[in-house]
N, C-alpha and C positions, 0 to 999 in steps of 0.2 A: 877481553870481553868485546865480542860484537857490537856493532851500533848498525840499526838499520833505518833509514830513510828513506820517508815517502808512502811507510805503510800506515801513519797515522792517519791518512787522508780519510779511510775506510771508518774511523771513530769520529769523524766531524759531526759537531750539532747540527741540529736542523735548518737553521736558519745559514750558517756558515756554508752549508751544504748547497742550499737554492742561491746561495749568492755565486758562489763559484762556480756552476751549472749556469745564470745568467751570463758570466763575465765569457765560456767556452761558447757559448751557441753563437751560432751564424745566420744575420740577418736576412732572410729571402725573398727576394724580389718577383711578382710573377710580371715576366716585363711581355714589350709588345710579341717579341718573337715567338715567345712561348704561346701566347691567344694564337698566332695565327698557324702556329705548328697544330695547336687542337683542333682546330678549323679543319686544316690541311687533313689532318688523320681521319677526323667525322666526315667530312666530304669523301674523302677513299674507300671509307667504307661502305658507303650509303652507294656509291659508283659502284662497287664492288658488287655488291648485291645487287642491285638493278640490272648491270650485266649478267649474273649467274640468273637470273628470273625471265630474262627476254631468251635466254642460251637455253633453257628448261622447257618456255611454253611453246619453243619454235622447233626446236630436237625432233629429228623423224623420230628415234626410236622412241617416242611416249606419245606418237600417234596413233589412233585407236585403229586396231587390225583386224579383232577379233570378236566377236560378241558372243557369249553362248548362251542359249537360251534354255531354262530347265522347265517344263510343262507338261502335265499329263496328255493333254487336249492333242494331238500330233496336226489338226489344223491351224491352231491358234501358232504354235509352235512353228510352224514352217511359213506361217503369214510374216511371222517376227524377224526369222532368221533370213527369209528373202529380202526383206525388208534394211536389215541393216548389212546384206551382202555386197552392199557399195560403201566405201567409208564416206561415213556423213559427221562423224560426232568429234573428228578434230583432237586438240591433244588428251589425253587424261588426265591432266590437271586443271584442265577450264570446264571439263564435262561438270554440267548444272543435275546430279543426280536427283534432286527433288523435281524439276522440271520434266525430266525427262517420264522420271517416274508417274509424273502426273499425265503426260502424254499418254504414255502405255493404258491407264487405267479407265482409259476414255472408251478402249473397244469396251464391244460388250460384252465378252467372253470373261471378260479377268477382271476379278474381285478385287483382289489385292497383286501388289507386286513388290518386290526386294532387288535392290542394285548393289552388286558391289565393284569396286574397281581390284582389277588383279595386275597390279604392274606387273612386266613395262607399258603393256600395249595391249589390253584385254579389260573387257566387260563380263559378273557373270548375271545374269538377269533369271530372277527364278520367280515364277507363275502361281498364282492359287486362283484357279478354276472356277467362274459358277455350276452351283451344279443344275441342270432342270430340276421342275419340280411339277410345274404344271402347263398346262396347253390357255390362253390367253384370247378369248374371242374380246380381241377391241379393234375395228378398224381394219379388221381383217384375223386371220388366226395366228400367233406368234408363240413360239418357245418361250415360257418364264422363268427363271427361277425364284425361292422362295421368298424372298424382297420383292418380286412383282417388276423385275426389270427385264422387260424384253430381249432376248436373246439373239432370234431370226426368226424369219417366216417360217412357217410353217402350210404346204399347201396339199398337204396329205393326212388326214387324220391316223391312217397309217404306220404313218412316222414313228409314230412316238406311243410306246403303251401309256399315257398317262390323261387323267379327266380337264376336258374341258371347263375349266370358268368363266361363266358371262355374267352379263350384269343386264335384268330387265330394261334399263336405260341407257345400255352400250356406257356404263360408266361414264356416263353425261358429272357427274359430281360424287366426290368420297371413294375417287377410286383406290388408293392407300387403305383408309378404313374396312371398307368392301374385303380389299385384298388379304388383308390381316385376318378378318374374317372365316375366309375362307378357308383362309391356310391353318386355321386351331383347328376349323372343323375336320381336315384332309389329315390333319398330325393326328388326333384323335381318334380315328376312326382302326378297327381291330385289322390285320392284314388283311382276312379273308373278303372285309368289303370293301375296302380298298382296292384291291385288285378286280373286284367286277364295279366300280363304279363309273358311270360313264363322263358325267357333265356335273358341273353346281352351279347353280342359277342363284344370284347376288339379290337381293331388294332394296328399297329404300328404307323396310321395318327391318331390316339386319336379319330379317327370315334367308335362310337356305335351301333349294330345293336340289333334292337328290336324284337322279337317274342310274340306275344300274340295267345295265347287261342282262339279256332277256327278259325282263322285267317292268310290265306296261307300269305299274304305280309310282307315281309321282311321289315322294315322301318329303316334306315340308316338316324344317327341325328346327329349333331355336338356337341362338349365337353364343347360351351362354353351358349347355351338356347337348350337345348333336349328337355323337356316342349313343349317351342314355338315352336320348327319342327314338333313335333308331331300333335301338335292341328293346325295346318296348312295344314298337311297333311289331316287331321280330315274332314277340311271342303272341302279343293279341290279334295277328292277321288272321289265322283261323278263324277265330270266334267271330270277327265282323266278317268276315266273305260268309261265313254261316249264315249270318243276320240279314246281311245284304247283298250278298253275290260280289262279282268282281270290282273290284274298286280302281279308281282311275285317282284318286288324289288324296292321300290322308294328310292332315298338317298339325304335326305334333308340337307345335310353336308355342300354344294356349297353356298357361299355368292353369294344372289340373281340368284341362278341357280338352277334346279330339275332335276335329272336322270329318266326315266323311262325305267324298261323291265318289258314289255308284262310277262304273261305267258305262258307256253308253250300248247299247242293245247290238250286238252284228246279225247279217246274216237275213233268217226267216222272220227274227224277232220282231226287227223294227217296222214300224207301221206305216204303209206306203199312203201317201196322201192321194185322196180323190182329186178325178182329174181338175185344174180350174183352179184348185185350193193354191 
């Protein structure tokens, strides 16, 4: 009969068990050499990386070479891309894309703008356009668009098929307000008079006056349905040039009320004053 030894150990109590496990372990020391081995290691690596970080921001090839610029505008476009046809912006990992972005948005042409970097060495920079919207007598006449921010001069009324906006007091005050104004009334308006519209005159009672295209009458609309004044006007001109001949100014502004002035007499009409008078 067999006798085996040693594999009793595997049935020891619990307690017999944690003693014999105490009596095998070996006591560990964390002594000095060890601290300064960790030391050693964390200091190598911390070096380590410092150098891969200075070898990265200083690397010609992750110097900026390239910029491309995506815009409808093909001026704004070639202003930009002349612009950054000398390397100015340094490596690709230190370019400040919010800064720069913020740079760009300062022309007037461009609403918004998108940066992306395209390692190794490339920027792609993509444009969103203002669009015109209207002609801006302040100060002189300027391209707007529909936020009322100035574009560029404008020194040709020619230029541009679109209606002049002023303002009775050259927008001395409320030029925003005024401008918002304006622009409900110009979105509002049906193509066909939009397209012969010439000028809108701004006030300080938020009144509108209209000028269109062949068209001596003044039409004065209110800020809150300009549309429905107009087309109102539209149909009861008739009836008043009946009553009263040519009209020089209707203002449709009055809840449930109409202005009218006559115009003035041309010609044979008008009555020449004796001499002296």
């Amino acid at each position: 009969m067999a006798t085996f030894i040693g594999t009793h150990r595997l049935f020891l109590r619990t307690g017999e068990r944690d003693l014999l496990l105490q009596k095998n372990r070996r006591r560990r020391v964390l002594r000095l050499k060890h601290v300064l081995l960790l030391f050693a290691l964390q200091a190598g690596f911390f070096l380590a990386v410092r150098e891969a970080y200075l070898f990265l921001i200083t690397w010609e090839e992750l110097a900026i070479r390239k910029v491309e610029v995506i815009c409808a505008k093909d001026n704004l476009r070639r202003t930009l891309e002349n612009h950054f046809a000398v390397p100015r912006l340094g490596n690709i990992l230190l370019c400040d894309l919010q800064a720069l972005r913020a740079d760009i948005r300062r022309l007037a042409w461009v609403k918004d703008v998108s940066i992306q970097k395209v390692f190794p060495s490339s920027l792609r920079i993509s444009i969103v356009e203002r669009t015109p919207f209207a002609l801006l007598e302040r100060d002189g006449l300027r391209l707007a668009d529909e936020e009322g921010r100035a574009l560029e001069r404008v020194y040709s009324l020619e230029e541009y098929d679109l209606p002049v906006v002023s303002d009775e007091n050259g927008f001395a005050a409320g030029f925003f307000e005024k401008w918002e104004t304006a622009g409900r009334c110009l979105k509002s308006l049906p193509p066909a008079e939009w397209a012969r519209l010439l000028s809108v005159r701004c006030s300080d009672y938020r009144t509108l006056e209209l000028v269109f295209e062949d068209d001596p009458v003044r039409v004065v609309v209110g800020p809150e349905s300009p549309a429905e004044d107009l087309a109102r006007f539209r149909s009861r001109r008739p009836e008043w040039e009946g009553l009263f001949g040519p009209l020089a100014v209707v203002n449709m502004s009055y809840d449930g009320r109409v202005y009218l002035r006559a115009a003035e007499p041309v010609g044979d009409d008008v009555p020449q004053p004796d001499k002296g008078d």
